[in-house]
C-alpha positions in Angstrom: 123.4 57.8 86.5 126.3 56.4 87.7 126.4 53.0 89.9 126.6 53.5 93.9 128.2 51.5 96.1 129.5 51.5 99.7 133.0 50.7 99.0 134.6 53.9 99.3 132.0 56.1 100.8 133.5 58.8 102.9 131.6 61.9 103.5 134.4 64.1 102.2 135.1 61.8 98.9 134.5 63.0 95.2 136.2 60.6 93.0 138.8 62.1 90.7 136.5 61.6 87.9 134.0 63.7 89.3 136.0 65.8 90.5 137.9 66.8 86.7 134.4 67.0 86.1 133.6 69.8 87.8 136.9 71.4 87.1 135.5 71.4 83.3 132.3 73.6 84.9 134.1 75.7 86.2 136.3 76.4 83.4 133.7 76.4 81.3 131.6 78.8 83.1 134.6 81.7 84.4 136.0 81.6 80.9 135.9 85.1 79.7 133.2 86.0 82.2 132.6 88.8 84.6 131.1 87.7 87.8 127.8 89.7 88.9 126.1 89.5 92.0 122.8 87.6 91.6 119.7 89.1 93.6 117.9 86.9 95.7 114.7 86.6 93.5 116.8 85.2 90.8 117.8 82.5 92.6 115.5 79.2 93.1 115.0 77.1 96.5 117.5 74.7 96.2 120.3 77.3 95.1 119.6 79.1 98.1 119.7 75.4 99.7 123.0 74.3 98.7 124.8 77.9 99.2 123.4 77.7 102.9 124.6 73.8 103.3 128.0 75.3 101.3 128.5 78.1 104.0 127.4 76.3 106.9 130.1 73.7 106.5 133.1 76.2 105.7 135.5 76.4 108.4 135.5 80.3 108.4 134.1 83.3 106.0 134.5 86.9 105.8 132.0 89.1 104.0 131.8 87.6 100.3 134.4 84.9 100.7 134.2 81.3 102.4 137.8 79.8 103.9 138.0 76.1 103.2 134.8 74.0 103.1 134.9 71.4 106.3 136.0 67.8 105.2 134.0 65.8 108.0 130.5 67.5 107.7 128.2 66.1 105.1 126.7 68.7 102.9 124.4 66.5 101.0 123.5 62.6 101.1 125.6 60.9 99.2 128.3 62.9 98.0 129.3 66.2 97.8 130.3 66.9 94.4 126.7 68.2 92.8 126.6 71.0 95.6 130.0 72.4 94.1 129.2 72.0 90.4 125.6 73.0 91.1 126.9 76.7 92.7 129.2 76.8 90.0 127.2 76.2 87.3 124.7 78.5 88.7 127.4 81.5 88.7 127.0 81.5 92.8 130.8 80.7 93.5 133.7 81.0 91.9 137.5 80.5 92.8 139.1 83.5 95.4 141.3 85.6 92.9 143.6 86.0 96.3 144.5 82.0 96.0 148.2 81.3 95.3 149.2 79.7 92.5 151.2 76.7 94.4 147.5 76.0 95.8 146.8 74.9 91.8 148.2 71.5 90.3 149.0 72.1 86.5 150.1 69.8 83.5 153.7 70.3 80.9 151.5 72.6 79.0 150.5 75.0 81.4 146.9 73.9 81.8 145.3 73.7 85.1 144.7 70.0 86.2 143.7 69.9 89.7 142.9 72.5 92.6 141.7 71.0 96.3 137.9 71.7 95.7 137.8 71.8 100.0 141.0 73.5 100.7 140.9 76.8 98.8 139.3 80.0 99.3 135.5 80.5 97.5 134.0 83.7 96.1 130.4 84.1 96.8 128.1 86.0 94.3 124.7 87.3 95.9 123.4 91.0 96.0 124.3 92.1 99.9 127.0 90.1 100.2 126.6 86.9 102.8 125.2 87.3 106.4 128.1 87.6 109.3 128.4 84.0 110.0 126.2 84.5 113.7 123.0 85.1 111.2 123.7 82.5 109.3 120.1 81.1 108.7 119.1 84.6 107.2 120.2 82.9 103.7 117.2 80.8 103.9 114.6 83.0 106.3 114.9 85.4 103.6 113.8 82.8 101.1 111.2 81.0 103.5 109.3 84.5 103.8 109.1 84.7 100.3 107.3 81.4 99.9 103.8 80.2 100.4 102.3 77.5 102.8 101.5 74.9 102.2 104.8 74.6 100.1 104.4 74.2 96.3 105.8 71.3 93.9 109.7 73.1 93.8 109.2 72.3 97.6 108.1 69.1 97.9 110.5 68.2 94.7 113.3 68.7 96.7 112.6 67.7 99.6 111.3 64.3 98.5 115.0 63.9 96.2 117.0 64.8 98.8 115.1 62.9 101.3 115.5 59.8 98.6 118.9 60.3 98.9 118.8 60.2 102.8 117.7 56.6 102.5 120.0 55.6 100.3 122.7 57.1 102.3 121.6 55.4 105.3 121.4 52.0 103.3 125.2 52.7 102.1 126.1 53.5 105.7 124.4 50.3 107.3 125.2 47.9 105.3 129.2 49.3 105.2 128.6 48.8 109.5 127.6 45.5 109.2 130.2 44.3 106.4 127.5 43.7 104.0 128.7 44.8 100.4 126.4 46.8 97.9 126.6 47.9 94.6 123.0 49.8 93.2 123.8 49.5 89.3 120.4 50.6 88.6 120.1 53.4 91.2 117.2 55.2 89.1 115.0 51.9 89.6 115.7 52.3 93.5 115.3 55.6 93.7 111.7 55.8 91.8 110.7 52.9 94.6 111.7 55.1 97.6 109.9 57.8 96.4 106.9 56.4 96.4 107.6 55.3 100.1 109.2 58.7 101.2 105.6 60.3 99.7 103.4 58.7 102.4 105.9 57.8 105.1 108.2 59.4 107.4 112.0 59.4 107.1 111.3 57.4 110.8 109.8 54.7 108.5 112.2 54.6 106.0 115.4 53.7 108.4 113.3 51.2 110.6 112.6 49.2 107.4 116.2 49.4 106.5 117.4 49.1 109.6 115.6 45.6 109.3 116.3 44.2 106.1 120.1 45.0 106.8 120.0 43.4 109.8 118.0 40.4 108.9 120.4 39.9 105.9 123.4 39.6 107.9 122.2 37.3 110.1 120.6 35.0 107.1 124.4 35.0 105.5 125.9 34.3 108.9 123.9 31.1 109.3 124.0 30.4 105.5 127.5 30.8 105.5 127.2 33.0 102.2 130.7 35.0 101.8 130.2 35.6 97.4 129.4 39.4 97.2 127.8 38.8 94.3 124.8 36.6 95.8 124.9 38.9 99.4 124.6 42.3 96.7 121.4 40.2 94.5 119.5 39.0 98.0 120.3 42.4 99.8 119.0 44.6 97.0 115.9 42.2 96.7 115.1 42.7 100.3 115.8 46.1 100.0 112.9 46.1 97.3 110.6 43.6 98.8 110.7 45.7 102.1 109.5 49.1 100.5 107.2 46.9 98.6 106.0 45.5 102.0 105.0 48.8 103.4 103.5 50.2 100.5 100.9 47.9 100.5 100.3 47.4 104.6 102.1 44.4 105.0 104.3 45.4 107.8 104.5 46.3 111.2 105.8 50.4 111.5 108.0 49.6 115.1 109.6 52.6 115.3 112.7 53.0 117.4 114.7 56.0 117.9 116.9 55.8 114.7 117.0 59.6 114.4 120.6 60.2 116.0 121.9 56.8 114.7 123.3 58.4 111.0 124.7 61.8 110.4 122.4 63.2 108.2 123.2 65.5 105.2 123.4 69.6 106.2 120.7 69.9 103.3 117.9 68.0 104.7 118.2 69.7 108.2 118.3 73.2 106.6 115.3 72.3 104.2 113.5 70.9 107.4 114.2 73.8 110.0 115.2 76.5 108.2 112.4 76.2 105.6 110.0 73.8 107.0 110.8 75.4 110.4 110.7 72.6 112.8 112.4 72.7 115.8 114.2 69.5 116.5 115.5 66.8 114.1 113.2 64.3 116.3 110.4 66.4 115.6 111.3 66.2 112.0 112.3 62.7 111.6 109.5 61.4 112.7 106.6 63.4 110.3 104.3 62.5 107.9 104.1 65.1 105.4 101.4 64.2 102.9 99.4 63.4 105.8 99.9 66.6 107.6 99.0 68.6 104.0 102.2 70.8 104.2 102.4 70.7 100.3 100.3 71.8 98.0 97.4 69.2 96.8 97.7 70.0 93.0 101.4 70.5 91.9 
């Protein structure tokens, strides 16, 4: 897994590595291949997930096409980029065959190099065709219907990664606010710590502690006078650590204040919470216990 850091997070970036990346997918999967529509009992949870979160942040669509995907909205924690080569991979979406070719970048030889992944036009493949844009959420009603309650372990697997990812996204985001640099080099160690905390406490939680250990942090450098990133990243990360440690085992207070409308959060999460999970209101949300309210399954 690749390091994270809060350098260059945007919401719209995918690096140009990445993003050759996922040129290479789609390549790779449109090469000689004819594009059938996939029937929604094919599909799992999370692909009907990220082709809702993919629609909902086009700027426009008509019947089986999306028009440009918008630049400012946040489809999932993080980055983008795995939505994309996720929907591609999956056969979901491909490129519009109506798309110029001066909307394509290519090299001496003819080969395609580079295409705007949020600018062009994008072909969706499902049985029916997609909703008209004012029923959006039938995408994912017609999945939710389809699934039991409480949720099983595809459920509750995705929702804890993504909600992982939330956490780490708001860490990124607070510690960029308060000029606090990060780099996670080990970001699988981090993210098997959070999990454990996202389990058994609400997302609420989660941004209250770092909320705290963010804050905390700058103050200490400001009165230590600390300006090497190197030592802020090590004592940051630490505190990070010590903090999910600190709740795990009942050694903090839970103050909750109303964090909830602080960060954008990803379009994922709040699909996977009201459209699937059908709450009402991202307060409601943000602030529940899941394992204690039994809304997955016991036995996965």
């Amino acid at each position: 897994m690749q390091t994270i850091t809060n350098e260059k997070q945007k919401i719209s970036y995918i690096s140009d590595q990445y993003k050759a990346d996922i040129i290479q997918v789609f390549f790779k999967t449109a090469a000689n291949t004819k594009y059938i529509n996939l029937k929604y009992d094919e599909l799992d949870l999370i692909d009907i997930l990220y082709l809702s979160a993919f629609v909902r942040c086009a700027k426009d669509q008509d019947n089986d096409t999306v028009y440009e995907i918008d630049r400012v909205k946040k489809m999932l924690p993080i980055k983008n980029g795995p939505i994309f080569k996720h929907l591609i991979q999956k056969r979901l979406i491909s490129i519009s065959p109506e798309m110029p070719i001066n909307s394509f970048t290519f090299d001496r030889n003819g080969k395609m190099i580079d295409f705007d992944l949020y600018g062009i036009h994008w072909s969706v493949h499902i049985d029916g065709g997609l909703p008209h844009k004012s029923h959006k959420e039938d995408l994912l009603k017609n999945k939710r219907e389809s699934m039991d309650s409480p949720f099983n372990g595809e459920a509750k697997n995705l929702w804890k990664n993504i909600t992982v990812d939330e956490c780490i996204d708001y860490f990124l985001e607070k510690s960029s606010r308060f000029k606090l640099p990060v780099v996670i080099s080990n970001p699988v160690h981090l993210r098997t710590l959070l999990a454990d905390l996202v389990e058994y406490h609400s997302l609420a939680v989660c941004f209250e502690m770092i909320h705290g250990i963010c804050d905390m942090s700058r103050i200490y450098f400001d009165k230590s006078n600390i300006t090497d990133e190197k030592i802020m990243q090590k004592y940051l990360l630490t505190e990070f650590e010590n903090g999910i440690q600190n709740i795990l085992k009942k050694k903090t207070a839970q103050s909750i204040t109303q964090r909830q409308l602080e960060p954008r959060k990803s379009m994922a999460i709040k699909l996977l919470f009201e459209d699937v999970f059908c709450f009402d209101y991202e307060s409601d949300w943000f602030d529940y216990n899941m394992i204690e309210n039994n809304l997955f399954e016991k036995t996965i």
